[in-house]
C-alpha positions in Angstrom: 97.3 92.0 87.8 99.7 94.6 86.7 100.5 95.1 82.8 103.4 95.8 82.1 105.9 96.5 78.6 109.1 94.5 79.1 112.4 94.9 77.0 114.6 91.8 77.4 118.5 92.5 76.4 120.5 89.5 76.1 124.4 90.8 75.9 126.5 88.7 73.0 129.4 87.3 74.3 130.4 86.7 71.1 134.0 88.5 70.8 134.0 91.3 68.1 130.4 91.3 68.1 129.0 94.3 70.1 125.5 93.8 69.2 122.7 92.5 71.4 119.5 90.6 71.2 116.6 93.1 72.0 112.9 91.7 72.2 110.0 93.4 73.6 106.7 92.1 74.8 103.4 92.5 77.2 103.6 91.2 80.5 100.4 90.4 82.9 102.3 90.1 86.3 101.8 91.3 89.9 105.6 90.4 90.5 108.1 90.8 88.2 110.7 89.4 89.7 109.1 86.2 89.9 108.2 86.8 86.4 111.8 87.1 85.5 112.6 83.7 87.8 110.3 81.0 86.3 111.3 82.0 82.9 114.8 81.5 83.9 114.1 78.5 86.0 116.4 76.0 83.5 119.6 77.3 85.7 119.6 79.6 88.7 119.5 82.7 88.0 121.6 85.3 90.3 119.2 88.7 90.1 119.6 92.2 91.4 116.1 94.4 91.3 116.8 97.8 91.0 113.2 99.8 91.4 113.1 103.3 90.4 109.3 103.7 91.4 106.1 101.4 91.5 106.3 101.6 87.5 109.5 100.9 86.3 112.0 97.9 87.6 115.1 97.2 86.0 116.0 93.4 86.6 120.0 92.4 86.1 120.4 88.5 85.4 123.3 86.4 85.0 122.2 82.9 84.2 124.0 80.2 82.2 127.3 82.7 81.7 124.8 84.9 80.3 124.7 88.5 81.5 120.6 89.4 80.4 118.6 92.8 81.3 114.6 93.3 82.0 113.4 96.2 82.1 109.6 96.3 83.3 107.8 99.5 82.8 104.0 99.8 83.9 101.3 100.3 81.1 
């Protein structure tokens, strides 16, 4: 398996509030789109996988009105 660092940005949809919720962690994964799908599984997620190389894929979600970004770059 693949380790990789991810960076999760949840856009507030808040009005007046331009801020967003950043968190970063270590992922084990050989896929991370899948990654990105089960943790999303509570509503269907609608994702587009943009892949710059083998070592860093940018994820776009929208799930539950919720527009969220992954980034996934290899360790």
């Amino acid at each position: 398996m693949a380790l990789y660092e991810m960076v999760r940005e949840i856009q507030n949809s808040c009005a007046n509030n331009q801020m967003r919720d950043v968190f970063f962690d270590e992922v084990e994964t050989d896929d991370p789109v899948s990654f990105v799908s089960n943790l999303l599984k509570a509503d269907p997620a609608r994702l587009t996988v943009e892949k710059n190389n083998e070592e860093n894929i940018t994820i776009f979600a929208e799930c539950s009105g919720l527009h969220q970004k992954f980034l996934f770059t290899r360790i």
